[in-house]
C-alpha positions as CSV (number, residue, x, y, z in Angstrom):
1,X,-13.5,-15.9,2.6
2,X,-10.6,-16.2,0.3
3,X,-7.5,-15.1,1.5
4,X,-6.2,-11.8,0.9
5,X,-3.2,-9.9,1.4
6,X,-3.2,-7.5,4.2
7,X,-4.6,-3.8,2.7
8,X,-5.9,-5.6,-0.5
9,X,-9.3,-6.9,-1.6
10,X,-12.0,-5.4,-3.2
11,X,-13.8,-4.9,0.2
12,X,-14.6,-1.1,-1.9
13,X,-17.2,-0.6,-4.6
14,X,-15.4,2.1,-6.1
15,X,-18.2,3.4,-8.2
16,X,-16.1,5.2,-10.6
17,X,-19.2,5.5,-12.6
18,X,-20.0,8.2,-10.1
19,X,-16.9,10.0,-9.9
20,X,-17.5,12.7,-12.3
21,X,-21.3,12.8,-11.2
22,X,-21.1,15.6,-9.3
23,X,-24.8,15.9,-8.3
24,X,-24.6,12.6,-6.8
25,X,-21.4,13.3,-5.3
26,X,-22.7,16.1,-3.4
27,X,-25.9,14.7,-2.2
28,X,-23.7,11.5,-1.2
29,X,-21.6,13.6,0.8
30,X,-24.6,15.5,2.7
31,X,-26.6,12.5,3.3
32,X,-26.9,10.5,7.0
33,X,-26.1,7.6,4.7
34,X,-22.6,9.0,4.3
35,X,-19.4,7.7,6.1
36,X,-16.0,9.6,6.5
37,X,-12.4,8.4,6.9
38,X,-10.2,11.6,8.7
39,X,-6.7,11.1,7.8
40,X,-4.5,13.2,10.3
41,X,-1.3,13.6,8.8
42,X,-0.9,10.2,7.5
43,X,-2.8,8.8,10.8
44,X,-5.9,6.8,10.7
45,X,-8.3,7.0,13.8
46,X,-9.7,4.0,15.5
47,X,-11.4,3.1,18.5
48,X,-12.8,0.1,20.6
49,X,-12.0,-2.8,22.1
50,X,-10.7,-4.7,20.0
51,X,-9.6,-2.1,17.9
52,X,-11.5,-1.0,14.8
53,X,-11.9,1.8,12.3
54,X,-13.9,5.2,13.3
55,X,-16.3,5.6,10.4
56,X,-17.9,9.6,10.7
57,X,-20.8,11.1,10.4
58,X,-22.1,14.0,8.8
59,X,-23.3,15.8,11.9
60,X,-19.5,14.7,13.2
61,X,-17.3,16.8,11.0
62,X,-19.8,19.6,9.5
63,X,-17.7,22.0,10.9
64,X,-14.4,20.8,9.5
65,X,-14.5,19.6,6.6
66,X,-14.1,21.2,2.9
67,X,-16.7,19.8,0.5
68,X,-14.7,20.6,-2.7
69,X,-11.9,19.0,-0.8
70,X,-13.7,15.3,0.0
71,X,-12.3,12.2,-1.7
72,X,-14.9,9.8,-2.7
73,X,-14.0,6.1,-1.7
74,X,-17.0,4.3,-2.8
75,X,-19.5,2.0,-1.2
76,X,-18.2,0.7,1.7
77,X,-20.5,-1.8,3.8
78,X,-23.7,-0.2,1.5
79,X,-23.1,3.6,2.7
80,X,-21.0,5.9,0.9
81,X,-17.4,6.4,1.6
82,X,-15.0,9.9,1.6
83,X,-11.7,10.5,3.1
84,X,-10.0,13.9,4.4
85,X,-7.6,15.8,5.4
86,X,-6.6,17.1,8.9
87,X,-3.2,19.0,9.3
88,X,-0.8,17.3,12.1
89,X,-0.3,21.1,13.0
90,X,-3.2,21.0,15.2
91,X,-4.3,18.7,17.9
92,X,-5.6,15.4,16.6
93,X,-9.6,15.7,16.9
94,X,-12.3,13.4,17.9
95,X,-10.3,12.5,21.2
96,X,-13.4,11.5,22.4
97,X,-13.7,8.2,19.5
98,X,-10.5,6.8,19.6
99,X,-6.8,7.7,18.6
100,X,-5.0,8.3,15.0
101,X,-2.5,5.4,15.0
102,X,-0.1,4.1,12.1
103,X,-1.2,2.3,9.2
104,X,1.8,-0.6,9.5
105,X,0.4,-0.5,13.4
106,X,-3.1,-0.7,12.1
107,X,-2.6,-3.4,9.4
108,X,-2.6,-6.4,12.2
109,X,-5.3,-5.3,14.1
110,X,-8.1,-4.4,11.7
111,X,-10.5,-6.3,9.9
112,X,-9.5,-7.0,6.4
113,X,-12.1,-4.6,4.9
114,X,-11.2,-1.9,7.3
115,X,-7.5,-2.5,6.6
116,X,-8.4,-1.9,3.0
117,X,-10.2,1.0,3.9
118,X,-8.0,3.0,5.6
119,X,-4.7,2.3,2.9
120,X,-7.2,3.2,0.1
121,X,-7.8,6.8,2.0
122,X,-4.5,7.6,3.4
123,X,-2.9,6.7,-0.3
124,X,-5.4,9.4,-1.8
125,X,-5.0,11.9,1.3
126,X,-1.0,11.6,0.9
127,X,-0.9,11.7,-2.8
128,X,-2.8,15.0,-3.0
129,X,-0.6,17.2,-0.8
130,X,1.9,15.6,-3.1
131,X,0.5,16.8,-6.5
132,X,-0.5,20.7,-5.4
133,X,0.9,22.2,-8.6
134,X,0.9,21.1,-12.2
135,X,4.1,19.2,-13.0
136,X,3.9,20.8,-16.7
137,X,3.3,24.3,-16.0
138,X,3.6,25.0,-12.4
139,X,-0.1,26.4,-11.9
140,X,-1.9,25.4,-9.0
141,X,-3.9,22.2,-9.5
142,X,-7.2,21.0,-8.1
143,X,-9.4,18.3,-6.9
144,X,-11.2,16.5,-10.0
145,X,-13.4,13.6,-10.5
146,X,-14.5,12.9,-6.9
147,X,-11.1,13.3,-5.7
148,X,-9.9,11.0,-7.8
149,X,-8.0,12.9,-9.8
150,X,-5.9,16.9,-9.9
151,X,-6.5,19.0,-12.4
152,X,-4.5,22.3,-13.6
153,X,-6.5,25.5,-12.9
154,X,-4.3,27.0,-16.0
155,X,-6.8,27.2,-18.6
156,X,-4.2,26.9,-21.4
157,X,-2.6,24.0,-19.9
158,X,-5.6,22.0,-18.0
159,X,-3.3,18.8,-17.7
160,X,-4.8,16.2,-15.8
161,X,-3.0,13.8,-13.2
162,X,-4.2,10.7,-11.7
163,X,-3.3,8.9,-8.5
164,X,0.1,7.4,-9.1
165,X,1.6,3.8,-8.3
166,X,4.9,2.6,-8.0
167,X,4.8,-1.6,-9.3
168,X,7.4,-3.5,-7.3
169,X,8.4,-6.8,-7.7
170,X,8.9,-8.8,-4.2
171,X,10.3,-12.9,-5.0
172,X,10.8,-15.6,-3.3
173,X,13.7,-17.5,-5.0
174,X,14.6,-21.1,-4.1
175,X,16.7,-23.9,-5.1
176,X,14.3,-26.1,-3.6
177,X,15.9,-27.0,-0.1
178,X,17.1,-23.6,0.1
179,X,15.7,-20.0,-0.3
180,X,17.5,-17.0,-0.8
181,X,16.5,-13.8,2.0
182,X,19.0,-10.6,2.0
183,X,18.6,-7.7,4.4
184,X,20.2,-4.2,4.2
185,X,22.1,-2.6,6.2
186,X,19.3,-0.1,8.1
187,X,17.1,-3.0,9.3
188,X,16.7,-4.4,12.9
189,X,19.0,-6.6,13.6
190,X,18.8,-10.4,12.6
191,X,16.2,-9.4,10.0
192,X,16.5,-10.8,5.8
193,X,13.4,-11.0,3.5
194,X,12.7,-11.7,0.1
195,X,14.5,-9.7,-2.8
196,X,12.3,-6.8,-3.7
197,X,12.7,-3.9,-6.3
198,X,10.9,-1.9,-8.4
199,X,10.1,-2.1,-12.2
200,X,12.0,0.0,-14.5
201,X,10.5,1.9,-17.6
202,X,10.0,-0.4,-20.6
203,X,10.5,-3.6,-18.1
204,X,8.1,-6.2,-18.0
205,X,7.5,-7.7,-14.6
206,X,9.2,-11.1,-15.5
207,X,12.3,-9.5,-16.7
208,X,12.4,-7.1,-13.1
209,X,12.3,-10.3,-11.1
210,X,15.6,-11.3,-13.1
211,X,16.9,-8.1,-13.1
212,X,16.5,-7.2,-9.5
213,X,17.9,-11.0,-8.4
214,X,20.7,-10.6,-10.1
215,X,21.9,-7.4,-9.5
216,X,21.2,-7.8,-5.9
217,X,22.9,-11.2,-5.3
218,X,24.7,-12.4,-8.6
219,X,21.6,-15.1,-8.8
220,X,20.4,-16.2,-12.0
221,X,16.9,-17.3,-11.7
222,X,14.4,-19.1,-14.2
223,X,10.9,-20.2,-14.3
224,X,9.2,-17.2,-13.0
225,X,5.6,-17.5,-11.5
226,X,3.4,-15.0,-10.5
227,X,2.0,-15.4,-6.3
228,X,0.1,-12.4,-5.6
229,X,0.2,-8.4,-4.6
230,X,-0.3,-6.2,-2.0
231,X,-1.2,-2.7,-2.5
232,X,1.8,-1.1,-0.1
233,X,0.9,2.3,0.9
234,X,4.2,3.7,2.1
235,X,3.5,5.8,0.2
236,X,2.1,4.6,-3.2
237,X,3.8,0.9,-3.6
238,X,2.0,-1.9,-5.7
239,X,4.1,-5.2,-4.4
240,X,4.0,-7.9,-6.9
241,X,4.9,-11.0,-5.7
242,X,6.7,-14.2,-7.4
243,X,8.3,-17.4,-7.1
244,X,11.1,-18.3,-9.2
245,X,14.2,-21.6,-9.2
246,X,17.2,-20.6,-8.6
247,X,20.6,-21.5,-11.6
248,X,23.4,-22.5,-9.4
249,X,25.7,-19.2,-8.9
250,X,27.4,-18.1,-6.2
251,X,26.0,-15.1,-4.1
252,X,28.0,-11.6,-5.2
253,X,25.9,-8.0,-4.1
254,X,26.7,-6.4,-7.6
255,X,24.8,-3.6,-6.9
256,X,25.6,-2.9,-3.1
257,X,22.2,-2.6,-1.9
258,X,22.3,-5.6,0.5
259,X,24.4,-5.8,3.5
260,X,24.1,-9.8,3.2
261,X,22.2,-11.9,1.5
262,X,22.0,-16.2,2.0
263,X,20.4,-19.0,1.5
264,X,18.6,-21.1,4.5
265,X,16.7,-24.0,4.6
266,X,13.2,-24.7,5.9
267,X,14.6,-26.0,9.2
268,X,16.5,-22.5,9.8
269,X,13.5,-20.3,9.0
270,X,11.7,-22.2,11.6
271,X,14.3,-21.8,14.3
272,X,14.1,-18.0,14.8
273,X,17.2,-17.5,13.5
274,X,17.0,-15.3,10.7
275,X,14.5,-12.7,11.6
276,X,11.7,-13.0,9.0
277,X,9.6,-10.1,7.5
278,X,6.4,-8.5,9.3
279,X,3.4,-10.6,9.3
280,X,1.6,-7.6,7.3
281,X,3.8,-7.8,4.4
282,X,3.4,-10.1,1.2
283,X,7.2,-10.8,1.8
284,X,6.4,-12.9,5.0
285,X,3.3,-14.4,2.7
286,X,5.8,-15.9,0.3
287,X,8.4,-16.8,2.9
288,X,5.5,-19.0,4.8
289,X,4.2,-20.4,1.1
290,X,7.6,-21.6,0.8
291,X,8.6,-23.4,3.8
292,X,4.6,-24.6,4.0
293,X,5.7,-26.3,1.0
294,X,7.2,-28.9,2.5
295,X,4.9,-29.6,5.2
């Protein structure tokens, strides 16, 4: 299988064909075909030995869930997917399958597809208790297209909203013996990654990476390639990630975001001093590309 970034690959048939069939939809959603993915708070429940996702069935959660309030997923492994809500004002159900446990938890443990499974629910659960009114007008807004979108209920507005992401750029920048990793001040101790920022309006990706380098740690970078992304879904993130070569400049943090920021060598990343990112994250992907680079 090729290799994919934790929480991305197109493990989903989205179906967005059927989004806005709502005949199909519904019979989807009442057939013993159908899986569901609960979401309790921002939870995932799994089960098992090793661990894996709890996929529902109908006859499971009949008496708790809100048709009109499903989010279709897709095709997932041939059976129709939907996600829902469960307040974490009441005690977490289905004791009796497994446990709701964290997604950055989760995305070690799970199979890839399951992995991208459970981000691709929890993004849509989160980002509708996020979007409960219209932004425009104020009026309450409601599920549309499969769940897949929010719609004003004010019949003179009607503005529709879709899922939003946030594009981040994430880089690995390297002189070639050397790459640069910062960390702020909040982290765990030891701990530097990759610079990392988000776009800005009117920005193109490439121009970010320079941007965000340089404003962080006075380094002027050139040569920018693309590596690869990561949907992040703390709570909407799209990490794009690059490589770019370093102009010689001495580190400055303009901006004050960064405690600390350096350069180290392949030799020091190996040694366990510094802390390197999570093995989830497309930061630790790029960090590993690099010093692989040499081997």
């Amino acid at each position: 299988m090729q290799y994919h970034n934790v929480f991305a690959g197109a493990f989903v048939d989205r179906s967005g064909e059927r989004r806005k069939d709502s005949d199909w939809l519904a019979d989807a959603a009442k057939s013993n075909d159908c899986r569901f993915v609960p979401i309790w708070g921002d939870k995932c429940l799994v089960g098992g030995d090793p661990l894996h996702a709890v996929l529902l069935e109908r006859r499971q959660v009949e008496n708790i869930i809100d048709d009109d309030h499903l989010i279709f997923l897709g095709l997932f492994r041939d059976h129709p997917a939907f996600a829902f809500a469960i307040s974490d004002e009441v005690r977490a159900p289905f004791a009796e399958l497994g446990e709701f446990q964290d997604l950055r938890f989760l995305g070690t443990v799970l199979s890839p597809d399951e992995a991208n499974l459970a981000a691709h629910a929890r993004a849509l659960v989160l980002w509708h208790a996020s979007q409960m009114f219209c932004g425009v007008c104020g009026s309450s807004a409601r599920s549309g297209a499969g769940g897949n979108t929010r719609i004003c209920v004010n019949a003179d507005c009607g503005r529709e909203v879709f899922p939003r992401v946030d594009p981040a750029i994430i880089v690995l920048v390297s002189d070639g013996e050397r790459c640069l990793l910062g960390r702020q001040e909040n982290w765990p101790e030891g701990l530097y990654s990759t610079i990392a920022g988000f776009t800005e309006p009117g920005e193109s990706l490439e121009d970010s990476v320079r941007r965000e380098v340089f404003e962080e740690t006075n380094v002027r970078v050139s040569d920018v390639r693309y590596h690869s992304s990561q949907p992040w879904p703390f709570p909407s993130s799209l990490m794009l990630g690059f490589v770019a070569d370093a102009v010689p400049s001495d580190i400055r943090l303009n901006d004050g975001e960064l405690e600390d920021a350096r350069w180290f060598t392949r030799k020091e990343l190996r040694s366990g001093f510094p802390k390197l990112p999570f093995r989830i994250s497309i930061a630790r992907r790029l960090v590993d590309y690099w010093i692989d680079l040499d081997t």
